[in-house]
VEXDREN-2710 file (C-alpha; in Angstrom, 1 decimal):
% VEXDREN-2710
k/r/px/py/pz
1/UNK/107.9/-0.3/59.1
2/UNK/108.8/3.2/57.6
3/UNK/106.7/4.4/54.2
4/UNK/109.3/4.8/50.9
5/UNK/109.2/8.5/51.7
6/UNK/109.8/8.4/55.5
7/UNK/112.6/5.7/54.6
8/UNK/114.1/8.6/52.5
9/UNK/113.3/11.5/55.1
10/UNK/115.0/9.1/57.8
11/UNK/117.9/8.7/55.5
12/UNK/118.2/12.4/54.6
13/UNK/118.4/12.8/58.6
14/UNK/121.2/10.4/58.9
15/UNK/123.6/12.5/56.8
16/UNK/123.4/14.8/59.3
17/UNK/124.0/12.7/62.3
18/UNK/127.1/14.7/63.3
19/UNK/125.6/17.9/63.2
20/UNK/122.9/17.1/65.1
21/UNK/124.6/14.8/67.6
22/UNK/121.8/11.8/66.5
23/UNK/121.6/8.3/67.8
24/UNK/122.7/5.5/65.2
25/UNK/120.0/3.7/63.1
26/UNK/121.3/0.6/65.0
27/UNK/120.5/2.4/68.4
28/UNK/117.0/3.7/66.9
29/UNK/116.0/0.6/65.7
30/UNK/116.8/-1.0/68.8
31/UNK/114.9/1.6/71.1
32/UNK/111.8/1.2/68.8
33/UNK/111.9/-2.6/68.8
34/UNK/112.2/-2.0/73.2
35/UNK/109.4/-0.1/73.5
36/UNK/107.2/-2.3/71.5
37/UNK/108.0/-5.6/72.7
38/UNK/107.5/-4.2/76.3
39/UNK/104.4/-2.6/75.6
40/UNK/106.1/1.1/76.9
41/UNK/103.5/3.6/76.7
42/UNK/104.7/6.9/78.8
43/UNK/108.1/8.2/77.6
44/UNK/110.4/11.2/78.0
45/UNK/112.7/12.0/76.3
46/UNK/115.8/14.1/77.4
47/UNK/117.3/15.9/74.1
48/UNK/115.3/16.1/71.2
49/UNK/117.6/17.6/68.5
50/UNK/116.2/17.9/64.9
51/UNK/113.9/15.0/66.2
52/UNK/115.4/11.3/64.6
53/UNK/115.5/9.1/67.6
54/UNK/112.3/10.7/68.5
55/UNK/110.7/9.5/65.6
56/UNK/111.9/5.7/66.3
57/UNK/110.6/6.5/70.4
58/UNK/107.0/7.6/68.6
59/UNK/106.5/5.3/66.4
60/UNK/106.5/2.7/68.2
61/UNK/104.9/4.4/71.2
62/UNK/102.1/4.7/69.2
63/UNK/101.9/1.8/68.2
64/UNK/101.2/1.0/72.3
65/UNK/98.6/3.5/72.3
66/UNK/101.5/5.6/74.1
67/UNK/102.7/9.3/74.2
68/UNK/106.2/10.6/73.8
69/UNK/107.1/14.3/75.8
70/UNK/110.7/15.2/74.4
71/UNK/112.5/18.0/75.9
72/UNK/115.2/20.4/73.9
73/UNK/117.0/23.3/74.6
74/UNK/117.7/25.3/71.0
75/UNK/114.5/26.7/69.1
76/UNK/116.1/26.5/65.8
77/UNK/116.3/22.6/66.6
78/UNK/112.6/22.3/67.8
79/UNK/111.8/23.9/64.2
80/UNK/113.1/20.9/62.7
81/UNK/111.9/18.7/65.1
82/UNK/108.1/19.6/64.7
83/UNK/108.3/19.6/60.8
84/UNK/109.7/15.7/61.3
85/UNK/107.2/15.1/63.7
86/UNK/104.4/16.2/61.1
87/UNK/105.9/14.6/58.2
88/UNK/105.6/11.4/59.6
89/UNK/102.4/12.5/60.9
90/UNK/103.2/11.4/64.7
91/UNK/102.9/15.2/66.0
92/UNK/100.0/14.2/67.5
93/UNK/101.4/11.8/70.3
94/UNK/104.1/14.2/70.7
95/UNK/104.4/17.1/73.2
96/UNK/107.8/19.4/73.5
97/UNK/109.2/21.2/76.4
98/UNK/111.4/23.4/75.1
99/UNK/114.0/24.9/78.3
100/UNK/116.5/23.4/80.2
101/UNK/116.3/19.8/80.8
102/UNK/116.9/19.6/84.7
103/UNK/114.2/22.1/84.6
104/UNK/111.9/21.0/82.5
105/UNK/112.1/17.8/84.1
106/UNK/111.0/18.9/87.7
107/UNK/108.1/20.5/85.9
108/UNK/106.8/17.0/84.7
109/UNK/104.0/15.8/86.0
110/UNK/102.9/11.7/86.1
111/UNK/104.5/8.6/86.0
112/UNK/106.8/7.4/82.8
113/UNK/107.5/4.0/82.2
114/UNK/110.1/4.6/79.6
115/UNK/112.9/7.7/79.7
116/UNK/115.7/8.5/76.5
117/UNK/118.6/10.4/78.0
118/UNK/120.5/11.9/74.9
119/UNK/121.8/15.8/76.4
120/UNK/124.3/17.5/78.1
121/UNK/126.6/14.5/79.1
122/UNK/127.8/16.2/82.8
123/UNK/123.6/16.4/83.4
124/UNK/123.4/12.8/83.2
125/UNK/123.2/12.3/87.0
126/UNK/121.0/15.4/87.8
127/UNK/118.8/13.7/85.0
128/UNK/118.5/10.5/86.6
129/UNK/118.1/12.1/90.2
130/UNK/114.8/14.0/88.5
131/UNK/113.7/11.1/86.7
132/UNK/114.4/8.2/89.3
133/UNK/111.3/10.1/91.3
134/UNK/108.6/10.4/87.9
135/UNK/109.3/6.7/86.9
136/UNK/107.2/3.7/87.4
137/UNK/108.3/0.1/88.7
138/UNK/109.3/-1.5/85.5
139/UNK/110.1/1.2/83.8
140/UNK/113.5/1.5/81.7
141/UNK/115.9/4.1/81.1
142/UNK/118.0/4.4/78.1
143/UNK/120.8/6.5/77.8
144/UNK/122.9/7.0/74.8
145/UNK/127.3/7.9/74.2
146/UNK/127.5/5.9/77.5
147/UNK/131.6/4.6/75.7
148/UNK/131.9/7.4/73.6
149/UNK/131.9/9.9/76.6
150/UNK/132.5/7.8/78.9
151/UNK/134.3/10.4/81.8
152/UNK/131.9/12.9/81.0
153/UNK/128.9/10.1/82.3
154/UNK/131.5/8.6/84.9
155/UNK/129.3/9.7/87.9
156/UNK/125.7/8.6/86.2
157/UNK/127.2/5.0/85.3
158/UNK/128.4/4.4/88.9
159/UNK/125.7/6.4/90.7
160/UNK/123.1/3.9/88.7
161/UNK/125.2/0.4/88.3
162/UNK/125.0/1.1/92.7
163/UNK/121.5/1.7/92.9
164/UNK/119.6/-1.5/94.5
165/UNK/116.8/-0.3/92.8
166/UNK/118.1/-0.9/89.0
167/UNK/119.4/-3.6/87.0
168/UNK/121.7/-2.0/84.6
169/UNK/123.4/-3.2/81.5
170/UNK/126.2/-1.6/79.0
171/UNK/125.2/-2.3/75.3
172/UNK/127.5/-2.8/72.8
173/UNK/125.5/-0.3/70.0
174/UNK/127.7/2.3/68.8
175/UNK/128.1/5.0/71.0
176/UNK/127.3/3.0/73.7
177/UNK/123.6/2.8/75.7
178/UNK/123.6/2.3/79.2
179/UNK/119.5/0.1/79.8
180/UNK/118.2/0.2/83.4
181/UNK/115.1/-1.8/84.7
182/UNK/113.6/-0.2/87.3
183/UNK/113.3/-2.7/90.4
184/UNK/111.1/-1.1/92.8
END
């Protein structure tokens, strides 16, 4: 799937998961396998960091013929996030908002049919408020440290598990990553 040197960039990246608060390889390679099986083609992406799980989301939204919009907060990370993009030469399906995310996300406009929450963990719920409205039927949230935080996402997990609208399952990837199928 990933060239020797992308292998070796994506590596590179995963010594500094930590730092930048990334997704694990397991999590990544799940998402990408997700989005390609369902033929997901319009994603957002709530919390870009230095770009790794973005990278997993484009790939394979390419693949569909799809296009990624990733939002993120801190320039310095966008920096890093645009040079990954390029290296793996998938800049071009990309578009970044930089800005808050509950903000950025009222400016959205169209439909998604796939959404990566991966922020501020207390926004969770103000996330999924914004994005409930800019998501298709069928569509499928992910969102990621759903165990590892799980107080901080208390009110996002319950608001979501009650809403008629979604079928919602807890995965056991590390971290934990809440999936939702949107219903209606």
């Amino acid at each position: 799937m990933w060239t020797e040197q992308e292998e070796t960039i994506l590596k590179g990246l995963e010594e500094t998961q930590h730092d930048f608060w990334n997704i694990a390889r397991s999590t990544a390679n799940f998402l990408n396998m997700l989005i390609k099986a369902t033929k997901l083609k319009s994603g957002v992406e709530v919390g870009t960091s230095n770009g790794y799980s973005g990278l997993w989301l484009s790939k394979a939204l390419k693949e569909n013929g799809g296009h990624l919009t990733t939002i993120e907060y801190y320039e310095k990370r966008i920096v890093l996030a645009e040079k990954n993009f390029k290296d793996f030469d998938l800049d071009d399906i990309i578009t970044i908002k930089q800005g808050s995310a509950c903000d950025v996300l009222k400016t959205l406009d169209g439909e998604y049919d796939f959404a990566f929450i991966d922020a501020n963990k207390r926004e969770y719920i103000e996330y999924f408020k914004i994005l409930d409205k800019k998501l298709k039927k069928g569509a499928i949230i992910a969102a990621d440290n759903i165990t590892s935080h799980a107080e901080k996402v208390k009110e996002f997990v319950d608001t979501i598990k009650a809403d008629k609208n979604y079928q919602v399952e807890i995965l056991d990837l590390p971290a934990g990553l809440l999936l939702a199928y949107k219903l209606n």
